[in-house]
Steps between C-alpha positions, in 0.01 A plus 500: 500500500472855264873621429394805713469286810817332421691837501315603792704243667805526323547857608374476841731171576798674297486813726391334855712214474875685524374775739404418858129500466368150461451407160288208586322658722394800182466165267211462710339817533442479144182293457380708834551849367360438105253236357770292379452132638818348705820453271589189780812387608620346145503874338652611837779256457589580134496854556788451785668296247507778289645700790767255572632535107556874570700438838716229310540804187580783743718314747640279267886559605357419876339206312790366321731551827264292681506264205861484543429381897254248364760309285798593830283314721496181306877569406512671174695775536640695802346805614450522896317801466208411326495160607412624860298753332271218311513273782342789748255561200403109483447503916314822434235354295435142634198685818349666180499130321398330826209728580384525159474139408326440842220750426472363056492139645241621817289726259528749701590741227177614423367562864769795469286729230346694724492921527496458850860314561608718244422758616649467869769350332574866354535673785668289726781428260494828425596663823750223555674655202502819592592394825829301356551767240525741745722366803707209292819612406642515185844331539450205302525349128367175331857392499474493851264270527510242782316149564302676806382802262433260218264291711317788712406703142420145374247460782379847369442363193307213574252700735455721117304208360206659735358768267520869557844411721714570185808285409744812447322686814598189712818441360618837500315601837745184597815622349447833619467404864836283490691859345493422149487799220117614379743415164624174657176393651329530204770279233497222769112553524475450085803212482345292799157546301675296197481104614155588695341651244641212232359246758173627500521503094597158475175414688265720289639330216331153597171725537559687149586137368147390579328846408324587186664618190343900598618451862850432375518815245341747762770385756779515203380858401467632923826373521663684190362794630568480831886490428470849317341664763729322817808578305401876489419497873791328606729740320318815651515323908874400459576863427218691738623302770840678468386828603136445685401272805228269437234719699271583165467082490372518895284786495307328157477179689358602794234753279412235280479193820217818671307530175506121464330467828295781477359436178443117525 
C-alpha cells in the first residue's frame, strides 16, 4: 500500500469512527470512489485499534474507574460504584462478541462489503437517530446505567458489525432512546466500544501474525495515524454535543445513503 492510501484511511476511520456515520461502512467506499484496490478487513481492524488507544487516552479517568470495578469484582478493592458500572459494561459487550465471532468463524465478513447494504444501512440508522435524538429525553447519565440499558445498547452494538449501521450511531441512537444525555450517550457509546474493539484486535493479531513483513508495517503506520486523527474528533463531538443535537450527523447520512444508491 503507498503511504497516501494509508492516510486515506487513517483520516477517514479517525473522523467516521467517533461520529455517528459508519466508519466501516466509509472504510469501504474507499476502493469504490478512487482507484485504490481494497485495504481488507486486516487494515480495517488495525485502524480501529488505533481508535480504541484514543478512547482509552481521552477517557482514561472513566477507564481507570472501570479498572477499579475490574479488580472489585474479583475482590480487590471496594468500590460499588464502578463495580456495577464494569459489570453492566462486561454484559454490554458479550452480543457484540457473540455476533462477531459467529460471522469471523462463518466468513461471513466479507459478504458485508457491499455499497448497497451500506448504503441502506445509512439511512435507516440514520432516521432512527434523529428519531431518538429528537423524542428521547435527556434525564439520564452513564452513572445511571442499569443491566436492562446495558444489554439493549449492547444489542445495538452488535447489529454495528453490519457496515454503514455505525457503532456510535447504534449505540448512541440506543442510549438516546432510553433518556440518556447526547453527552452521556456518547461516553457510554466510546467506553462500551473498549473490550469490543480490543476483541476484534486480538483476532487481527493472529492474521497480522501470519502476514508479510509490509502487511504488518502498513497496518502499524494506519494505526499510528488513525489515533491522531480519532483523538482530534473525539475531542471536537464530546464538546459539539453540548450545545447542538445530532441532526448535521442524520441529514449527511441520509445524503450520502441517496448518492450511494444513485450513483452505484
Amino acid at each position: 500500500m503507498t503511504f497516501f492510501q494509508l492516510l486515506l484511511i487513517a483520516v477517514v476511520q479517525g473522523i467516521t469512527e467517533f461520529l455517528p456515520i459508519s466508519s466501516s461502512g466509509h472504510l469501504i467506499l474507499i476502493p469504490f470512489l478512487t482507484d485504490f484496490p481494497d485495504q481488507g478487513p486486516m487494515i480495517d481492524v488495525a485502524v480501529h485499534v488505533g481508535s480504541l488507544m484514543a478512547i482509552v487516552i481521552y477517557f482514561w479517568r472513566d477507564v481507570l474507574g472501570l479498572a477499579r470495578g475490574g479488580f472489585a469484582t474479583i475482590g480487590l478493592g471496594n468500590d460499588p460504584l464502578q463495580r456495577r458500572l464494569f459489570l453492566w459494561v462486561v454484559v454490554g459487550t458479550i452480543p457484540a462478541v457473540a455476533v462477531g465471532l459467529f460471522l469471523k468463524l462463518g466468513g461471513y465478513l466479507d459478504s458485508f462489503r457491499s455499497t448497497d447494504l451500506v448504503a441502506v444501512n445509512l439511512i435507516v440508522f440514520g432516521v432512527l437517530l434523529g428519531l431518538a435524538d429528537r423524542f428521547g429525553r435527556q434525564e439520564r447519565r452513564y452513572e445511571d446505567l442499569t443491566l436492562r440499558d446495558a444489554l439493549l445498547v449492547g444489542i445495538a452494538q452488535a447489529m454495528a458489525l453490519i457496515p454503514g449501521t455505525s457503532r456510535s450511531g447504534a449505540t448512541m441512537t440506543a442510549a438516546r432512546a432510553l433518556g440518556y444525555g447526547r453527552v452521556e450517550a456518547a461516553r457510554f457509546s466510546f467506553l462500551l466500544a473498549i473490550p469490543a474493539v480490543t476483541g476484534a484486535g486480538l483476532l487481527a493479531v493472529l492474521d497480522l501474525a501470519e502476514a508479510s513483513s509490509q502487511m504488518q508495517l502498513d497496518a502499524l503506520i494506519a494505526g499510528v495515524m488513525t489515533f491522531v486523527a480519532a483523538f482530534a474528533t473525539m475531542a471536537f463531538l464530546m464538546k459539539f454535543l453540548q450545545r447542538a443535537s445530532m441532526l448535521v450527523f442524520v441529514l449527511y447520512r441520509i445524503a450520502m445513503g441517496c448518492a450511494l444508491l444513485y450513483f452505484f
